[in-house]
C-alpha positions in Angstrom: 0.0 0.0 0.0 2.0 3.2 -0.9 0.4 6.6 0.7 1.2 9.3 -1.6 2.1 12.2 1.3 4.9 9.8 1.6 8.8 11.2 1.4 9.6 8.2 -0.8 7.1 8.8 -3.3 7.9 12.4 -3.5 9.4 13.4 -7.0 12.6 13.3 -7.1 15.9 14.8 -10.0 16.7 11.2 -10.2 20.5 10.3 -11.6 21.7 10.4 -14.7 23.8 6.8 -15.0 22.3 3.5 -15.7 24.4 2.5 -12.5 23.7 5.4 -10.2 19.6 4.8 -11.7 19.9 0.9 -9.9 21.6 2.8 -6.8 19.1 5.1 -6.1 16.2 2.7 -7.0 17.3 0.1 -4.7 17.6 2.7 -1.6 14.4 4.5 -2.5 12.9 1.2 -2.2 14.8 -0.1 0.6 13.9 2.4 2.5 10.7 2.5 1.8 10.2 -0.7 3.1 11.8 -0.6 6.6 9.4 2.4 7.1 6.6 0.3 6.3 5.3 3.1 3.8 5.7 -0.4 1.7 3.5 -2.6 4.0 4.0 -5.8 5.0 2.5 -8.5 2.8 0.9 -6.1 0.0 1.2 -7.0 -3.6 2.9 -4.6 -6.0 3.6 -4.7 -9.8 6.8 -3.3 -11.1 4.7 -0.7 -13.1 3.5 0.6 -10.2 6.9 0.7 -8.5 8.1 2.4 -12.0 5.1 4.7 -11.7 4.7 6.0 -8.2 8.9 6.4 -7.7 9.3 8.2 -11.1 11.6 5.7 -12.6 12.0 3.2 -15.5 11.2 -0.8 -15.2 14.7 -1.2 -15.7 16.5 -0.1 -12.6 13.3 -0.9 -10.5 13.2 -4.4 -11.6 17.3 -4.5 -10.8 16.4 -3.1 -7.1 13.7 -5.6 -6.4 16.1 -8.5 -7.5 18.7 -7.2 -4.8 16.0 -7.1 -2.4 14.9 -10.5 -2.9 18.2 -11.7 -2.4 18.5 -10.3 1.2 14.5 -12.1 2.0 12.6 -8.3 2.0 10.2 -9.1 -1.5 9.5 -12.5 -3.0 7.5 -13.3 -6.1 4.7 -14.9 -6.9 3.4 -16.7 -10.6 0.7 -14.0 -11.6 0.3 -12.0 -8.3 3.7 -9.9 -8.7 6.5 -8.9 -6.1 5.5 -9.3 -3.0 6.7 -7.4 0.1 7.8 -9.5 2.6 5.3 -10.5 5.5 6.8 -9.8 9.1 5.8 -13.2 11.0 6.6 -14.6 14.7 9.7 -16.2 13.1 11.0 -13.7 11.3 11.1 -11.2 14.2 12.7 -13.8 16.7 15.2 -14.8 13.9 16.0 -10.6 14.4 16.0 -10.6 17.7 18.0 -13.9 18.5 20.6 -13.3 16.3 21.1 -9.7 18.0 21.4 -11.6 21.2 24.2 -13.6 19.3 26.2 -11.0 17.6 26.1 -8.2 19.7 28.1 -9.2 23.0 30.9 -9.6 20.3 30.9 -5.8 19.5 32.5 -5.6 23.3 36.4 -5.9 23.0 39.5 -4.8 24.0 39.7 -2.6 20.9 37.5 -0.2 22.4 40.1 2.5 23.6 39.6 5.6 25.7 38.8 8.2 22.3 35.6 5.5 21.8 34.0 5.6 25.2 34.4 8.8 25.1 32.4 9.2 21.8 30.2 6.8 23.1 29.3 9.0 26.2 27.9 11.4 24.1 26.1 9.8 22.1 24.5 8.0 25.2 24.1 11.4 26.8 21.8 13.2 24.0 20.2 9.7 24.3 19.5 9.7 27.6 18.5 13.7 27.4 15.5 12.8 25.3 14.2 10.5 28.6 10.5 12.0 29.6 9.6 13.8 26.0 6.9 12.8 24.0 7.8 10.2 21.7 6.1 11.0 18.8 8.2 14.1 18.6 11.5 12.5 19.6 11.2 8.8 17.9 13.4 10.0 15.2 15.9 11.4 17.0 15.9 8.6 19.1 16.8 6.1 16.5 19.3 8.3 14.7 21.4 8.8 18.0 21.1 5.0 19.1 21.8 3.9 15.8 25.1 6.1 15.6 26.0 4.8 19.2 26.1 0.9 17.9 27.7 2.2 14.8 30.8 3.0 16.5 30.5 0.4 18.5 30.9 -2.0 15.1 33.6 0.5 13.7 35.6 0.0 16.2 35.3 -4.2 16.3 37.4 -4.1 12.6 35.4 -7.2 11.9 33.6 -5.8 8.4 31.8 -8.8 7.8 30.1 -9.0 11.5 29.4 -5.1 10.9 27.5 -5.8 7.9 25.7 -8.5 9.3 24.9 -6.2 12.2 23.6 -3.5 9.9 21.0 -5.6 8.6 19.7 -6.7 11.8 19.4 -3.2 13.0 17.8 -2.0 9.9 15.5 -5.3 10.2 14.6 -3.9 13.7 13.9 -0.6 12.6 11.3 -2.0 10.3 9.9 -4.3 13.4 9.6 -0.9 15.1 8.0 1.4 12.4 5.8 -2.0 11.8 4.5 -2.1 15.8 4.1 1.8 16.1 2.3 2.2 13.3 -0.1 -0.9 14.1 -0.1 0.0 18.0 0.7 3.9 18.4 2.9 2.6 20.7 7.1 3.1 21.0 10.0 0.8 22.0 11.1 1.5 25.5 14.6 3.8 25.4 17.7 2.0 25.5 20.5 3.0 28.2 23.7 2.9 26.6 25.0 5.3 29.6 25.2 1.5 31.7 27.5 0.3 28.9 29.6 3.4 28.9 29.8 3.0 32.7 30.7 -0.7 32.4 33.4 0.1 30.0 34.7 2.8 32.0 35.3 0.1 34.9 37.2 -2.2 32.4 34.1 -4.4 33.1 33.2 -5.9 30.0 31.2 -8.8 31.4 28.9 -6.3 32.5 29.0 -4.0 29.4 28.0 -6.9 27.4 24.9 -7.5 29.7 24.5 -3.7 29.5 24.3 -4.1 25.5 21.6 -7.0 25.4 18.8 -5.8 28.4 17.8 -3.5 25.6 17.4 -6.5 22.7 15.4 -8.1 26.0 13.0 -4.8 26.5 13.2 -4.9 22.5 11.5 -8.3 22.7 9.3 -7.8 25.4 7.6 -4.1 23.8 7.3 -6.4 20.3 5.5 -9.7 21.6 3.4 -7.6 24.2 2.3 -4.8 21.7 1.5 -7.3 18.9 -0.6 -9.6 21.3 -2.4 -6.9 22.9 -3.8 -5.5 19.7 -4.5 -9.0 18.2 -2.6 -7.9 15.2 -2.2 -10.4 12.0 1.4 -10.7 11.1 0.1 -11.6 7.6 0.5 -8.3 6.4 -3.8 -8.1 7.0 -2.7 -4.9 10.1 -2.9 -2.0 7.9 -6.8 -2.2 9.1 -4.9 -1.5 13.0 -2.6 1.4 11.1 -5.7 3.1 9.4 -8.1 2.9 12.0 -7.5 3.8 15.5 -10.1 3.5 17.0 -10.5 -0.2 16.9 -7.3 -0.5 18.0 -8.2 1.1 21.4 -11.6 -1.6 21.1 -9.4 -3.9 21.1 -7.4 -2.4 23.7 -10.4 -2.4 26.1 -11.6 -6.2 25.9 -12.4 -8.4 28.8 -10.5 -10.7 30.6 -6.7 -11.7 28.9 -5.6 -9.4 26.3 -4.2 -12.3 25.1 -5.4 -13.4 20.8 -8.6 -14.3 19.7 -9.6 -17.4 18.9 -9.3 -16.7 15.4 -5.5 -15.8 15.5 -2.8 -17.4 13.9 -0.3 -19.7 15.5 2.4 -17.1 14.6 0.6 -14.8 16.5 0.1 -17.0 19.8 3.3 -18.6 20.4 6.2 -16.3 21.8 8.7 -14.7 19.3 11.6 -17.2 21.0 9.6 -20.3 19.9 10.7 -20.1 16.2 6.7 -20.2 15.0 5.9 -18.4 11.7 
């Protein structure tokens, strides 16, 4: 479903090169899908793609091939490209491979010049505690997101970082996809309790630090989504568009636990691997 106030379908003085025309396409489209302004599960031609992004089949057909090689659009025989569902699995696959990776981002590489960075990016974190989120969600992000950055930078291992960049931009889209369902945001993360740790030369504790947020991250997913009974099919946008229901829904009797109707992706936990 593409909604045409949307940044991404803005028009845009697109590039002049047949290589720099793939480029752009496949980040226009990229990011249009870890916003969710591409939703989860909807069907798209690549003549609309070409259409509502200003650009030829050509480098759109190139983009969605790259993204179907890293799992976020699939085809189907006569339906078109799909956008990739968000399901149970999917989202513990994120989350468990976080778990995995990110401990390894604490080292002895990380000298005195990178805590020090890292305080202040946990500081203008940390100032943001108490203001409205809606306002500050953004900034949020951007700031957290630079604080793991140079956590990976420092690591030297390029192919981890990578890796690591994916799963953060696959949790972004987890986020945009719950707070647009839900109207509800992830908790904020304190990085200042890694920078303490690593101030101490306590890197046990600053790799406990770094995961309680991939556990909050976990908890704010798997509560939202059961709460408001939403369909990881890609059948939410109902929940995104309408509001209203959503607090209905918020306000049933007894368990705010799934309906009878839900899926078993939606009623088993994120950890048990169900799609």
């Amino acid at each position: 479903m593409f909604d045409k106030s949307s940044p991404f379908t803005t028009p845009t003085k697109n590039p002049s090169s047949q290589i720099q025309l793939k480029d752009f396409a496949f980040k226009l489209l990229y990011g249009a899908i870890l916003s969710c302004e591409l939703w989860p599960g909807d069907y798209v031609s690549e003549a609309e793609f070409a259409s509502r992004f200003g650009l030829s089949k050509t480098p759109v057909r190139d983009a969605l091939t790259r993204l179907a090689a890293i799992g976020f659009v699939q085809t189907e025989q006569r339906r078109g490209w799909q956008i990739s569902p968000l399901t149970g699995r999917s989202i513990g696959e994120v989350i468990e491979l976080r778990r995995q990776l990110e401990p390894a981002l604490i080292s002895k590489s990380i000298d005195a010049q990178c805590v020090d960075d890292l305080s202040k990016l946990a500081s203008i974190l940390a100032a943001t505690a108490g203001a409205d989120a809606t306002t500050t969600d953004a900034t949020r992000y951007l700031c957290d997101r630079d604080f793991m950055n140079r956590l990976a930078a420092v690591n030297g291992n390029q192919l981890m970082s990578r890796w690591l960049v994916e799963l953060w931009d696959r949790t972004e889209r987890i986020q945009r996809f719950v707070t647009r369902c839900t109207e509800q945001f992830p908790p904020l993360p304190d990085r200042m309790a890694i920078v303490d740790a690593l101030e101490e030369g306590d890197m046990e504790a600053a790799k406990a630090a770094l995961l309680k947020p991939v556990d909050e991250f976990e908890f704010f997913a798997t509560r939202a989504l059961l709460q408001f009974n939403v369909n990881l099919g890609g059948i939410v946008r109902e929940h995104a568009a309408d509001t209203k229901r959503a607090k209905k829904t918020r306000k049933r009797k007894g368990n705010p636990a799934l309906g009878k109707k839900a899926s078993d992706a939606q009623r088993g936990s994120l950890k048990s691997g169900s799609s």
